[in-house]
C-alpha positions as CSV (number, residue, x, y, z in Angstrom):
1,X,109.4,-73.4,121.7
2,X,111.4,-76.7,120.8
3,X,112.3,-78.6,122.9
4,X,116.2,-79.5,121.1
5,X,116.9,-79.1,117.3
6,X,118.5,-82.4,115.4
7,X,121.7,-82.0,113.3
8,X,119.4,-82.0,110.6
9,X,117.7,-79.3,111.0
10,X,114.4,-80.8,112.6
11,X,112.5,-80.2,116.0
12,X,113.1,-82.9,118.6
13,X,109.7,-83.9,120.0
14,X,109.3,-84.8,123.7
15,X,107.6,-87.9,124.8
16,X,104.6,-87.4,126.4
17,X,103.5,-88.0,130.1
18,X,103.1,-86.7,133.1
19,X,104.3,-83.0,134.1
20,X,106.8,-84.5,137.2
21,X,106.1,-82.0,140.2
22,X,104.3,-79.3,139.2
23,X,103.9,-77.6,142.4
24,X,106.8,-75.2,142.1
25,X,106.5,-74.3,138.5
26,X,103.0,-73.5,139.0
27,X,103.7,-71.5,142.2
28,X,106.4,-69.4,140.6
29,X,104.0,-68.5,137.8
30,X,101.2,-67.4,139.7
31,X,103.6,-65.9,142.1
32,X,104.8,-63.5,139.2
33,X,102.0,-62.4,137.5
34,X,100.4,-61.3,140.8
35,X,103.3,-59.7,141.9
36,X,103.3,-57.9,138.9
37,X,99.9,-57.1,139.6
38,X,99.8,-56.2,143.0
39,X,103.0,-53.3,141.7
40,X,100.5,-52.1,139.2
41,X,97.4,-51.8,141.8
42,X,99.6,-50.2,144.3
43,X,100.9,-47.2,141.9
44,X,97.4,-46.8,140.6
45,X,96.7,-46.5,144.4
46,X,99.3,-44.1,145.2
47,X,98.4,-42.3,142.2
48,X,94.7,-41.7,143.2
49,X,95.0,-41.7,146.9
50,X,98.7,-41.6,148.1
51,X,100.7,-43.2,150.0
52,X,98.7,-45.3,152.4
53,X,97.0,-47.0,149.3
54,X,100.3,-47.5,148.0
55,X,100.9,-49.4,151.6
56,X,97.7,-51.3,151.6
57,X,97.5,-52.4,147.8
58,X,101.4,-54.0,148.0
59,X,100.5,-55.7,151.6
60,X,97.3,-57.4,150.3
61,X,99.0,-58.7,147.3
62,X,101.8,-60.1,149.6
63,X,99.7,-61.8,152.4
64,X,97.8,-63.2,149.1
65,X,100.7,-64.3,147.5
66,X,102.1,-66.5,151.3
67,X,98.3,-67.8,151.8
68,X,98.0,-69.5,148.1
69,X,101.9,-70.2,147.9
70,X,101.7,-72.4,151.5
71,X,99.2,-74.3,149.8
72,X,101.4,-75.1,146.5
73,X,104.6,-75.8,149.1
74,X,102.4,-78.1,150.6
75,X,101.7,-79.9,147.1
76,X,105.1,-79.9,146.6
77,X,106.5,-81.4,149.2
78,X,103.5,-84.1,150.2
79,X,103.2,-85.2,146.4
80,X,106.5,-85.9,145.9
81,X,107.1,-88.1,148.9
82,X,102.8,-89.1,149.2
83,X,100.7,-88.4,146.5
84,X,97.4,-89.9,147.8
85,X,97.7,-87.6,151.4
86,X,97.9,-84.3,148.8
87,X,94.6,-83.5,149.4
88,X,94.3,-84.6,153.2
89,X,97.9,-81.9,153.7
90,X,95.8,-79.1,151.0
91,X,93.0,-79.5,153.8
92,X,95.0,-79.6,157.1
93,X,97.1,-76.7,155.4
94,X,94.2,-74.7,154.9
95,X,92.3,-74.8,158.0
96,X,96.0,-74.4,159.5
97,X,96.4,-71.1,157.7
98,X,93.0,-70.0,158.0
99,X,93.4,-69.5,161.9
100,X,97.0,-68.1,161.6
101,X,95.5,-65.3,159.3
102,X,92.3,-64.5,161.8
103,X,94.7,-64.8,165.2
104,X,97.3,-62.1,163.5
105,X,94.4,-60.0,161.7
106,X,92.7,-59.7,165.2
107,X,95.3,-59.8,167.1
108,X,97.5,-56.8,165.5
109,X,94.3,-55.3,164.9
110,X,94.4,-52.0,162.0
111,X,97.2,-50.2,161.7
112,X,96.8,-46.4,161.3
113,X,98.4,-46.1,157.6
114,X,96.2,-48.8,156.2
115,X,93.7,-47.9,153.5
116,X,90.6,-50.2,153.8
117,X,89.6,-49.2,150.3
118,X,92.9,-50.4,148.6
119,X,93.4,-52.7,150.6
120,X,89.7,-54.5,149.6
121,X,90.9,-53.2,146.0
122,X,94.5,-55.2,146.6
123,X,93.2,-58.3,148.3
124,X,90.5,-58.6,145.0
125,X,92.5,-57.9,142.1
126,X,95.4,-60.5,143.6
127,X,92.9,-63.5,144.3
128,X,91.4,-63.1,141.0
129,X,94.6,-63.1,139.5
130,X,96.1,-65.8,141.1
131,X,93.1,-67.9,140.7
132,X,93.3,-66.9,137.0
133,X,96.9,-68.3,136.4
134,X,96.4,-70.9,138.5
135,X,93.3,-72.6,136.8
136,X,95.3,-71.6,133.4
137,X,98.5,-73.1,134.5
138,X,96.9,-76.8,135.8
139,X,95.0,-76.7,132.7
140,X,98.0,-77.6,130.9
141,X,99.6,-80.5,133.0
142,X,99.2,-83.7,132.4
143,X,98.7,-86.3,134.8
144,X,98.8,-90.0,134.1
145,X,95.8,-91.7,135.4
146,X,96.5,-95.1,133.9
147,X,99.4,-97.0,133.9
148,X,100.6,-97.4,130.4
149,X,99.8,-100.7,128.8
150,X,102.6,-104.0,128.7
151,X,102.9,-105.2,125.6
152,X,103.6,-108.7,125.2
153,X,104.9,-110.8,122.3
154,X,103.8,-114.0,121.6
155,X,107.7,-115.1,122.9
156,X,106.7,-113.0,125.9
157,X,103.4,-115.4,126.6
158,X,105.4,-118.5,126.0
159,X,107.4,-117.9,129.0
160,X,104.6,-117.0,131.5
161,X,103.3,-120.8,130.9
């Protein structure tokens, strides 16, 4: 889709360069499609196996969905202010959620509605999703590695000297 359309009837090209923050486009992409997913799974569930499936299949995909959408908030707000300590807060932010997600499943233990099938079934299908969009949607930014080249004019080298 253009960009904006000249009077004259042509397409406006945009420069390229680097895709500013990413983060939150990419999170609300992935975020969608595996919402959209995690819907679908859950009436296929409660289709085949009722209610609880239902249950299960929609809580996966939502405890999927806040795991990998920490991660891109992180991005988001360390790249913007620190790009080189990204990775270091990606890392921190994982271990960090890692433990919050073991402490809560063992501490609340099973709940008596939930389907261990679906919720396997759930917890799948929305990982491989969101990995899916994810790897599709950082694909297509583009990061400057380089700083673009100064060019100089020999009027330009005359007044370094």
């Amino acid at each position: 889709m253009p960009e904006a359309a000249h009077p004259n009837g042509t397409d406006a090209v945009r420069e390229s360069g680097e895709t500013p923050s990413p983060w939150l486009s990419i999170l609300r992409k992935c975020s969608t499609v595996t919402a959209i997913t995690t819907v679908l799974v859950a009436f296929v569930g409660w289709l085949v196996s009722g209610l609880p499936a239902a249950g299960s299949a929609l809580a996966a995909g939502v405890v999927v969905i806040i795991f990998f959408g920490i991660s891109l908030g992180i991005g988001h707000l360390v790249g913007r202010r620190n790009p080189s300590a990204t990775f270091g807060a990606f890392m921190i932010g994982y271990v960090v959620k890692v433990v919050v997600l073991g402490v809560l499943a063992f501490g609340f233990g099973t709940p008596a509605w939930l389907d261990g099938t679906w919720l396997l079934i759930g917890v799948v299908s929305a990982v491989v999703i969101w990995q899916i969009v994810e790897l599709h949607a950082f694909s297509r930014l583009r990061l400057q590695l380089y700083n673009d080249p100064i060019t100089t004019t020999p009027a330009d080298e005359g007044k370094n000297r």
